[in-house]
C-alpha positions as CSV (number, residue, x, y, z in Angstrom):
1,X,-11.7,-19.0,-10.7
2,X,-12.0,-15.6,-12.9
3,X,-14.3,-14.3,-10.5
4,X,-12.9,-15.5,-7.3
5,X,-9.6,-13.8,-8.4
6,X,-11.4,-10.4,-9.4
7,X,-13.2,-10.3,-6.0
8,X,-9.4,-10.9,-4.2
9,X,-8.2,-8.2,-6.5
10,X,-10.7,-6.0,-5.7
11,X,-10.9,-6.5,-1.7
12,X,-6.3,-6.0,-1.9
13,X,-7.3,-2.7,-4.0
14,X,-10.0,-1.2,-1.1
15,X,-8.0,-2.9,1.6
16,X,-4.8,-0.6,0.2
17,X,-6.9,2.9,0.4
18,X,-7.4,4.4,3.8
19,X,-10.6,2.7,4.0
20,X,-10.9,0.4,6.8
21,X,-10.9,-3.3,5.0
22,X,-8.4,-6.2,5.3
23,X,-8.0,-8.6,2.4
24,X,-6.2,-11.8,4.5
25,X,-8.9,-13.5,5.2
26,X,-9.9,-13.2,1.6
27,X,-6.6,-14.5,0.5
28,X,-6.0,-17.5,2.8
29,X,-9.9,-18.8,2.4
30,X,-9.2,-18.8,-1.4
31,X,-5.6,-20.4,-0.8
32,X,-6.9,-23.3,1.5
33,X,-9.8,-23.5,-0.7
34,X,-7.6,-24.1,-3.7
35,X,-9.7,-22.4,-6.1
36,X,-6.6,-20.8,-7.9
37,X,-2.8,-21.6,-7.5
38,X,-0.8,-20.1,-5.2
39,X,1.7,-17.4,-7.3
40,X,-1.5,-16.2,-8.8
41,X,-3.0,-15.0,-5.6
42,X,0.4,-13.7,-4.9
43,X,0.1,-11.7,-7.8
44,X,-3.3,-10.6,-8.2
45,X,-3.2,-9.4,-4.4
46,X,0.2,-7.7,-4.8
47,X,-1.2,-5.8,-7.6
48,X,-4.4,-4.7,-6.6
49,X,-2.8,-3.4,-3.2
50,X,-0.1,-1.8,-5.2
51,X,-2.8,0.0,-7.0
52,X,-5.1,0.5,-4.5
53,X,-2.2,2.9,-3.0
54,X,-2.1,5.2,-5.4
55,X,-5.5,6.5,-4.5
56,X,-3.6,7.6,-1.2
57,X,-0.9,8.8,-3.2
58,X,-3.1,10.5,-5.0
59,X,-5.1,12.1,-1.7
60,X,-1.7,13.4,-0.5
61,X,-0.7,14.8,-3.9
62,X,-4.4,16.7,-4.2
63,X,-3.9,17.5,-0.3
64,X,-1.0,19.6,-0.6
65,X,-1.5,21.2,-4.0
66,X,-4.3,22.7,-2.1
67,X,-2.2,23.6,0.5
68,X,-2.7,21.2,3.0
69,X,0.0,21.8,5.5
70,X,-1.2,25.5,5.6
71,X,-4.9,24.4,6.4
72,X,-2.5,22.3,9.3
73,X,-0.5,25.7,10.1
74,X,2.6,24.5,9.2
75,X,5.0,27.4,8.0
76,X,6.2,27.2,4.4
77,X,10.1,27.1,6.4
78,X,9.0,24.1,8.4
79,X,7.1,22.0,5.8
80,X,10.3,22.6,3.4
81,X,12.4,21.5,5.9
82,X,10.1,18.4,6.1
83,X,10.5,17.8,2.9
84,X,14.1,17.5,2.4
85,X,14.1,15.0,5.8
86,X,11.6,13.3,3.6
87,X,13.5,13.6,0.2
88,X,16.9,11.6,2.1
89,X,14.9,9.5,4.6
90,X,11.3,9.1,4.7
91,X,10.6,7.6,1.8
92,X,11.9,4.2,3.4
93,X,8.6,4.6,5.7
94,X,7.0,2.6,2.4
95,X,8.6,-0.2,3.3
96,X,6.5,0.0,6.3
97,X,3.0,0.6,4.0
98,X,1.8,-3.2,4.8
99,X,1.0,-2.7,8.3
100,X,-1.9,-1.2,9.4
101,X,-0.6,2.4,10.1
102,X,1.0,2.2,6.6
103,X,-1.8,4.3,4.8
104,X,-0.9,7.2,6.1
105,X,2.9,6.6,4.7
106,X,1.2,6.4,1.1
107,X,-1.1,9.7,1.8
108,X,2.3,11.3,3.0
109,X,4.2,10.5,-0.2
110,X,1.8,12.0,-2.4
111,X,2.3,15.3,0.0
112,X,6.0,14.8,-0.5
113,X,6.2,14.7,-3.9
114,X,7.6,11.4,-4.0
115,X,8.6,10.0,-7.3
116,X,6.0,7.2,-8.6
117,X,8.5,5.3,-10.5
118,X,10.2,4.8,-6.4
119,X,6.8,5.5,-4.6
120,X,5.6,2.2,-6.6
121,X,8.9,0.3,-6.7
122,X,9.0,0.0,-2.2
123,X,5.4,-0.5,-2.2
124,X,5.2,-3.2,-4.6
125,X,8.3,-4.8,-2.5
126,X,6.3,-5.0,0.5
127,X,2.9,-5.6,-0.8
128,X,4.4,-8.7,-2.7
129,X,6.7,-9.8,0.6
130,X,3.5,-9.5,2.9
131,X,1.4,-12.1,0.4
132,X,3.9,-14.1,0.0
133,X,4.7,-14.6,3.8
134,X,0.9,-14.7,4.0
135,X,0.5,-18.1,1.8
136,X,3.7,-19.6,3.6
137,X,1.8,-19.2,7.0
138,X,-1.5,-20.2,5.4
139,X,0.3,-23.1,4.0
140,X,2.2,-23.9,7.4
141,X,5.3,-23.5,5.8
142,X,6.4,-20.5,7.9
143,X,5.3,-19.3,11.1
């Protein structure tokens, strides 16, 4: 079980970078294959894509501290300006981080400057909510 849960772990962690991997397929086969009860799926999934999110956040941050919206020839006016849309608004874009297109959300709040404390509070939201929609489909409980 120890394993299979490190390997789940592991795959929601890569899955969460900008790397292309999904994780799903992991999660349901170990779900239907009961090889570990269903909140600890929920949970090591959640938290290895959680984590695995701040290696974009992390790519953003070390983007723009070496000027990355220069290298894009985006004026210091315009990019500050994108910031404080960003700073009222944009942040809510996390909640959108489980889709597919959500990576570049992550990369985009480490350019931004986001706050980890929110940064990882709407992430793990999502993350969590996707999973546990996940094992109520898997389970034919929902959907």
């Amino acid at each position: 079980m120890l394993l299979s849960l490190l390997g789940l772990f592991a795959a929601a962690f890569v899955a969460a970078t900008v790397l292309p991997f999904q994780s799903e397929l992991i999660f349901a086969a170990l779900q239907l294959g009961g090889v570990a009860p269903v909140w600890a799926l929920v949970v090591v999934a959640s938290l290895g894509n959680t984590l695995g999110t701040y290696v974009n956040y992390w790519l953003g941050w070390q983007l723009e501290t070496r000027g990355g919206h220069r290298w894009l020839k985006i004026p210091d006016e315009t990019f500050a300006k994108a910031r404080r849309w960003w700073d009222r608004w944009g942040y809510w874009t996390l909640l959108l981080s489980w889709l597919p297109i959500g990576d570049a959300t992550t990369v985009l709040a480490g350019a931004m400057r986001t706050p980890l404390w929110l940064f990882t509070l709407l992430v793990a939201v999502t993350k969590t909510t996707r999973y546990v929609l996940l094992a109520l489909i898997t389970a034919g409980i929902f959907g």
